[in-house]
C-alpha positions in Angstrom: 12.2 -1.9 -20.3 14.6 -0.1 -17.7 16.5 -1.8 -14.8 14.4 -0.2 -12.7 11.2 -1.9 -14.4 12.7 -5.2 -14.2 13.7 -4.7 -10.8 10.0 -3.6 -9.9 8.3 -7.0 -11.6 10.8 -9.3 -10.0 9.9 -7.9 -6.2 6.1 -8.0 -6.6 6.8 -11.3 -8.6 8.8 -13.2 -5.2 6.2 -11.2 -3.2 3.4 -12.8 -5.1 5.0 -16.0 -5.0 4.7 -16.4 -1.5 1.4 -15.2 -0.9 -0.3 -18.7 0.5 -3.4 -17.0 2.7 -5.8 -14.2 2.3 -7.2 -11.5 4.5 -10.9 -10.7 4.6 -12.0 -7.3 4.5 -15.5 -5.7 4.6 -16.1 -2.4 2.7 -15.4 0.2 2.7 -12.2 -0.5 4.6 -10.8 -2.4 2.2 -11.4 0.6 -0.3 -9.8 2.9 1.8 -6.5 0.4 2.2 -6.5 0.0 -1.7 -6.7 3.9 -2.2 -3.9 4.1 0.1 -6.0 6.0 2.9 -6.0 3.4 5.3 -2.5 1.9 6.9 -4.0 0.3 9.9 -6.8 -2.9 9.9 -8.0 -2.6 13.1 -8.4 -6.0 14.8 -9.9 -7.1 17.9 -6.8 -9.4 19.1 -3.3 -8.9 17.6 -1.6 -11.1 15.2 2.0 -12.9 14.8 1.4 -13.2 10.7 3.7 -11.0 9.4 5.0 -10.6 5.3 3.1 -10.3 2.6 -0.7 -11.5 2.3 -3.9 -11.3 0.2 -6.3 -8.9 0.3 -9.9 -10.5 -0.5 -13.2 -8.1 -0.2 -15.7 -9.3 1.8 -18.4 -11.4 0.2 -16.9 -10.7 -3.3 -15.6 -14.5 -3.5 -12.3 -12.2 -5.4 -8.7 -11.6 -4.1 -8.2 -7.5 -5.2 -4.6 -6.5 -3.9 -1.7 -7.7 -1.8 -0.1 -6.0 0.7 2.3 -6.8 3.9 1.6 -7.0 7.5 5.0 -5.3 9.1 3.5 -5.1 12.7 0.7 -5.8 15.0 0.0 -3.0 18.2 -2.1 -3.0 20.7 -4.7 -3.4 22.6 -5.0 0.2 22.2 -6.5 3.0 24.4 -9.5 5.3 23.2 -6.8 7.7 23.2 -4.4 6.1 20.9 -7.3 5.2 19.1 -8.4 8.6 18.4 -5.0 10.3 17.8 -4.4 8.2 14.9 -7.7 8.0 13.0 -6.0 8.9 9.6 -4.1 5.6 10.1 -7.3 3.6 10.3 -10.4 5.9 9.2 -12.3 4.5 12.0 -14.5 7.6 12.8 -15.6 8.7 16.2 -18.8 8.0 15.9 -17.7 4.2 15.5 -14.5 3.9 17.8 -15.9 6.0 20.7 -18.9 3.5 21.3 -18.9 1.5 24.4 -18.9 -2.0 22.5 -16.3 -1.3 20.3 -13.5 -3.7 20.9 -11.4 -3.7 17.7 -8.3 -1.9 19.9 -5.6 -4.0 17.8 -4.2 -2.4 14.8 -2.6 -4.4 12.2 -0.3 -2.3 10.5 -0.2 -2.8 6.2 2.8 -1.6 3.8 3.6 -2.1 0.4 0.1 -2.3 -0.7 -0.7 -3.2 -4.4 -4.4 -3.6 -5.9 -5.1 -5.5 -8.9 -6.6 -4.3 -11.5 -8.2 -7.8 -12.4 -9.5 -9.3 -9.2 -8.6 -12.8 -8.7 -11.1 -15.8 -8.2 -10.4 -18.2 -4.8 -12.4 -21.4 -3.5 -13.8 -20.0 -0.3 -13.6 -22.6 2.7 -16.6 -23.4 4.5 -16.5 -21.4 8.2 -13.8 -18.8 7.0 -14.0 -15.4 8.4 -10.4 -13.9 8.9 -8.4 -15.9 7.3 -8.4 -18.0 3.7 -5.7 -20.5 2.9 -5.6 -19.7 -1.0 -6.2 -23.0 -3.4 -3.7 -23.5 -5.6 -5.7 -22.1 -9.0 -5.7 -18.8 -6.7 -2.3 -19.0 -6.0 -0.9 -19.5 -9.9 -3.7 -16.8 -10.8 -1.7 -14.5 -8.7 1.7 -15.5 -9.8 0.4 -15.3 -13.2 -1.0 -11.6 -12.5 1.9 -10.3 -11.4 4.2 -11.7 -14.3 2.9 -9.9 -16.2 -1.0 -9.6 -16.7 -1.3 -6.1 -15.2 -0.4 -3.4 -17.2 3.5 -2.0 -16.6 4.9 0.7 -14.3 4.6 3.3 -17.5 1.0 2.0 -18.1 -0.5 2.1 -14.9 -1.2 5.2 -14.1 -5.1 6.6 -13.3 -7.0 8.6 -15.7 -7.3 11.3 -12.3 -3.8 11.7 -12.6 -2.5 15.0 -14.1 -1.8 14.9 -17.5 1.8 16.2 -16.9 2.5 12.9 -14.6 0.7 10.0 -17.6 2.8 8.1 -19.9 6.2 9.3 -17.6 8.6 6.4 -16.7 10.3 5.6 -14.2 12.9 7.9 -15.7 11.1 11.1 -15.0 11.0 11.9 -11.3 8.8 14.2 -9.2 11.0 18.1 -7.7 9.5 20.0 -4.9 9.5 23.6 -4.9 12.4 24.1 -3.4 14.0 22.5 -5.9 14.8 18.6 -4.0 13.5 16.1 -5.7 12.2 12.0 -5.1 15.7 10.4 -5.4 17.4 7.1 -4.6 19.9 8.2 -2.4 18.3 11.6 -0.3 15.2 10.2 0.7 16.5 6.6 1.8 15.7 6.6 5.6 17.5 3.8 7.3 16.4 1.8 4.5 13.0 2.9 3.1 11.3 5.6 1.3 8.1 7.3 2.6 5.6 8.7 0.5 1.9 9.3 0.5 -0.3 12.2 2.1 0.8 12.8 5.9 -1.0 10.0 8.5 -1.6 7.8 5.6 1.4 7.5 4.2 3.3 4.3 2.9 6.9 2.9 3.1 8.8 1.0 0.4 11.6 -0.4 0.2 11.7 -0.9 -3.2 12.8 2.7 -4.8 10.6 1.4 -8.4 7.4 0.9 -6.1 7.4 4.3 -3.6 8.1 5.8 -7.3 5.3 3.9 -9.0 2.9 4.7 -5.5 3.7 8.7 -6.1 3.2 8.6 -10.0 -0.8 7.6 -8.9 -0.9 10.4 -6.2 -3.3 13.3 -7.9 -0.1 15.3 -6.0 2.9 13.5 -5.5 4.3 14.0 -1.6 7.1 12.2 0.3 9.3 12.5 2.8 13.1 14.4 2.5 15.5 15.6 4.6 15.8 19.6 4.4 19.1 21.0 4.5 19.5 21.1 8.2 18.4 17.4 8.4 15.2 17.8 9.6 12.5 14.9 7.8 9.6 16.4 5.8 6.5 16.2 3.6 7.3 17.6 0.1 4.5 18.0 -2.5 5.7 17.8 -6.2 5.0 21.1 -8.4 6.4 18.9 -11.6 8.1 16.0 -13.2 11.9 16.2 -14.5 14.1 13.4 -16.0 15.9 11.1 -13.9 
C-alpha cells in the first residue's frame, strides 16, 4: 500500500470517527449527491451543523455515504435559485412554483458513498435529523477501516478500461500536456475536480484523485500558463 493509500484510509477513518448524526434524504436527491451531480441540499431554513455527517436515504432504514456540510446560504432568490440549478438539480418546473419554499442551500463536499449501506435504529418523530446509535456508529468506523474495497479496487465497471486497476501512482494529463498534480492544482488549499457546476473540492490530494479515477472523463481545475483557473478533461493516464 502507498503513502498516499494510507494517508487516504486514515482521513476517511477520523472523518468516520466523528460522524454522530445523520441526514435524511428523499430520492432521487440523494442519488444525485452520491453520483456527485448534486453539491447543494436545498433546505427550507439554514443550518449552523457544519463537518462531516451521514447520509441516510429516505425510508431505507440504511446510512449510504458520508459527506461534509462546509456552508449554509440563503434564503435565496428565484434568481439565485435558477442560476445555479446544476448545484442542486432542482428543475424549473419544481423551484419556479409559488409554494416552493426550500430557498436555503446546504452546501456538501467531500462526499463518499458506501458500497455496503449501513443499518441505524431510527428514532421515533425523526425527519431531518438522526442521532446515530452506537451499533451505527462502530458499523461505520468498521466500514471505513477497512470493509470497502481500496483506492485501487474501487473503481466502477463504466469506467474506461484505460483508468481500472490504476493506483494512485498513475495520474490523469490533459491535452495540453498539464496534468492532476499535488502542487499545480492546489488552490489556496484544495483541489477541484468534477464536471463544471457540480464539481467537488478536496482537501485530501488521495481523495480528489480517487473522485476523478470514477469520472467516465476525468476533469479538474488548473491554472493555465498565464494563471488563469480552468476545467481540464483528461485524454489519458501516466505514472506519477
Amino acid at each position: 500500500m502507498t503513502n498516499d493509500e494510507h494517508e487516504l484510509d486514515h482521513d476517511i477513518a477520523d472523518a468516520a470517527t466523528n460522524v454522530s448524526r445523520g441526514l435524511i434524504i428523499d430520492q432521487p436527491w440523494i442519488g444525485k449527491i452520491l453520483r456527485g451531480e448534486k453539491t447543494w441540499e436545498m433546505r427550507s431554513s439554514r443550518t449552523s451543523i457544519r463537518g462531516p455527517i451521514a447520509l441516510i436515504e429516505k425510508g431505507s432504514g440504511t446510512v449510504v455515504g458520508v459527506a461534509s456540510i462546509v456552508d449554509s446560504l440563503g434564503p435565496l432568490s428565484l434568481h439565485d435559485i435558477s442560476e445555479n440549478l446544476p448545484k442542486h438539480r432542482v428543475g424549473r418546473e419544481i423551484h419556479t412554483k409559488s409554494d416552493y419554499k426550500w430557498n436555503h442551500a446546504w452546501v456538501l463536499d467531500e462526499v463518499i458513498p458506501l458500497s455496503c449501506p449501513v443499518k441505524y435504529r431510527h428514532k421515533q418523530g425523526a425527519v431531518i435529523w438522526v442521532d446515530l446509535d452506537d451499533a451505527a456508529r462502530e458499523a461505520l468506523q468498521k466500514t471505513f477501516m477497512g470493509v470497502v474495497p481500496r483506492p485501487s479496487k474501487a473503481v466502477s465497471d463504466s469506467t474506461p478500461a484505460s483508468v481500472q486497476g490504476s493506483t494512485d501512482q498513475k495520474i490523469p494529463y490533459a491535452r495540453d500536456g498539464s496534468s492532476f498534480c499535488r502542487e499545480g492544482c492546489n488552490r489556496n488549499g484544495y483541489f477541484t475536480v468534477g464536471d463544471k457546476g457540480s464539481e467537488q473540492r478536496f482537501a485530501n490530494y488521495s481523495a480528489a484523485l480517487e473522485y476523478l479515477k470514477r469520472m467516465p472523463t476525468a476533469k479538474w481545475r488548473r491554472p493555465n500558463p498565464k494563471g488563469n483557473w480552468g476545467i481540464v478533461s483528461a485524454v489519458g493516464w501516466k505514472d506519477a
